[in-house]
C-alpha positions in Angstrom: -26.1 -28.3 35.9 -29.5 -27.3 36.0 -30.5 -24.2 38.1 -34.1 -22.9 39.6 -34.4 -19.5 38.4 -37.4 -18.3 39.7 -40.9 -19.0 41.3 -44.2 -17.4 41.1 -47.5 -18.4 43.4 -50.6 -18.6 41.0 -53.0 -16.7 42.4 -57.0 -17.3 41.0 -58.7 -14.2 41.2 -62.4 -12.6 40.0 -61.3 -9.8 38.0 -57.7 -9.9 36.8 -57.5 -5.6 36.2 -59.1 -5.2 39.9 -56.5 -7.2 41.2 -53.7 -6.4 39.2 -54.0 -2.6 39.7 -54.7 -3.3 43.7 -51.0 -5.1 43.0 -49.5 -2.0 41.5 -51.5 0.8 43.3 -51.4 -0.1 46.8 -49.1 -3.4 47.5 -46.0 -1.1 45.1 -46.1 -3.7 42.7 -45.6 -3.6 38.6 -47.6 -5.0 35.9 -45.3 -7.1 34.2 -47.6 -9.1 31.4 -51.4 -9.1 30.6 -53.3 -11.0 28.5 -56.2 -10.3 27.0 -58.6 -7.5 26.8 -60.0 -7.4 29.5 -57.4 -9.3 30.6 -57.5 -13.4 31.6 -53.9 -13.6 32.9 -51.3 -11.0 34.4 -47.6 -11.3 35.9 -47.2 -8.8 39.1 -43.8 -8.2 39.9 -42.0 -6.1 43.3 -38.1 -6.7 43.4 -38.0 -9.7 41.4 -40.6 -11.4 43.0 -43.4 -12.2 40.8 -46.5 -13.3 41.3 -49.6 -14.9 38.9 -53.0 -13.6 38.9 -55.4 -15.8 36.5 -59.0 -15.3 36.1 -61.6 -17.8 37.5 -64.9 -18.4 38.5 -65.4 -17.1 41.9 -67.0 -20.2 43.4 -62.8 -22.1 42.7 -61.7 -19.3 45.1 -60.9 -20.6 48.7 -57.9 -19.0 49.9 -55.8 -20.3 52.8 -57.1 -18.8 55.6 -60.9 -20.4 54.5 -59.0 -23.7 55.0 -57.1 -23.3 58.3 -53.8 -21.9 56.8 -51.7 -18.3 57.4 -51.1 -17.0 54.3 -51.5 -17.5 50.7 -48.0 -16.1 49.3 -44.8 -15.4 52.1 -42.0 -12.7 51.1 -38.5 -12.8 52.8 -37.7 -9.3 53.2 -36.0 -6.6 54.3 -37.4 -3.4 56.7 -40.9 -4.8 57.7 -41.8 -1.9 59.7 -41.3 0.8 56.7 -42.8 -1.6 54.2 -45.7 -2.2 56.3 -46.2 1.8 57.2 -45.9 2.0 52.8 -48.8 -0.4 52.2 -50.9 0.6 55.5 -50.3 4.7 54.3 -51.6 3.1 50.7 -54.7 1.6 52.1 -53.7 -2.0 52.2 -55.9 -3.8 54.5 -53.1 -4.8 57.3 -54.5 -8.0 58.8 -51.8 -8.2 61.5 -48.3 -6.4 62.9 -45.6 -5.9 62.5 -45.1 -8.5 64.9 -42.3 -10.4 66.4 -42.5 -14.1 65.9 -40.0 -15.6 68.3 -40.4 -19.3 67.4 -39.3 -18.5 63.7 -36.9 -15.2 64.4 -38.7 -13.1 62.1 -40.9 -9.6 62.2 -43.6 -10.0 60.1 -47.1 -8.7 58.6 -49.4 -9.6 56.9 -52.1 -7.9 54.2 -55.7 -9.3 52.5 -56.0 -9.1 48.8 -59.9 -8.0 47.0 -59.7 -11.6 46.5 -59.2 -12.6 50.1 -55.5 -14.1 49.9 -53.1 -13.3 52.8 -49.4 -12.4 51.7 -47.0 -12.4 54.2 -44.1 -10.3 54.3 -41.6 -11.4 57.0 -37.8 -9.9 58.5 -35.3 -11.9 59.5 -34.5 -11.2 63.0 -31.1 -11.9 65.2 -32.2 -12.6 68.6 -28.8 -13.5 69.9 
């Protein structure tokens, strides 16, 4: 039987320690891998959930929003109103909420990267 372990968005970005230790220091995430010195490539991980930062040139960079989308990365989660107040109090740029979302039962937020990408962080909600 074969099995899907495990995902990770790839996420190009200008300068791979800037956005690896905006990762760590204000969105609670760990550095799981870098490579190179300075480093090309690093692996960002909160809970499991990992995401790819690789280094390009800045002109490749058009994140979702530049294009008409919502986010660049969305994280099923759980307490969106004390995550949010975490990342706000560590000077994450909070582009919206908490908000409720009726259409798709969820609380959610959203913060901007350095890079410009939009990672959503969304609570299921019962609204029965």
């Amino acid at each position: 039987m074969v099995t899907l372990v495990r995902s990770a968005p790839y996420v190009p970005v200008t300068d791979v320690e800037q956005a690896a230790s905006h990762y760590e220091s204000v969105l609670g995430f760990r550095r799981d891998y870098a490579a190179g010195s300075p480093p090309q490539f690093a692996i960002v991980s909160r809970d499991g959930l990992a995401i790819m930062l690789r280094l390009v040139d800045d002109t490749r960079i058009v994140p979702n929003e530049r294009q008409g989308g919502t986010w660049d990365v969305f994280f099923w989660i759980t307490g969106a109103d004390a995550l949010c107040a975490e990342l706000r109090a560590n000077g994450a740029d909070v582009v919206y909420g908490p908000i409720v979302q009726r259409d798709y039962s969820m609380r959610e937020f959203a913060v901007r990267d350095p890079n410009g990408y939009i990672l959503g962080f969304g609570e299921p909600i019962d609204e029965s």
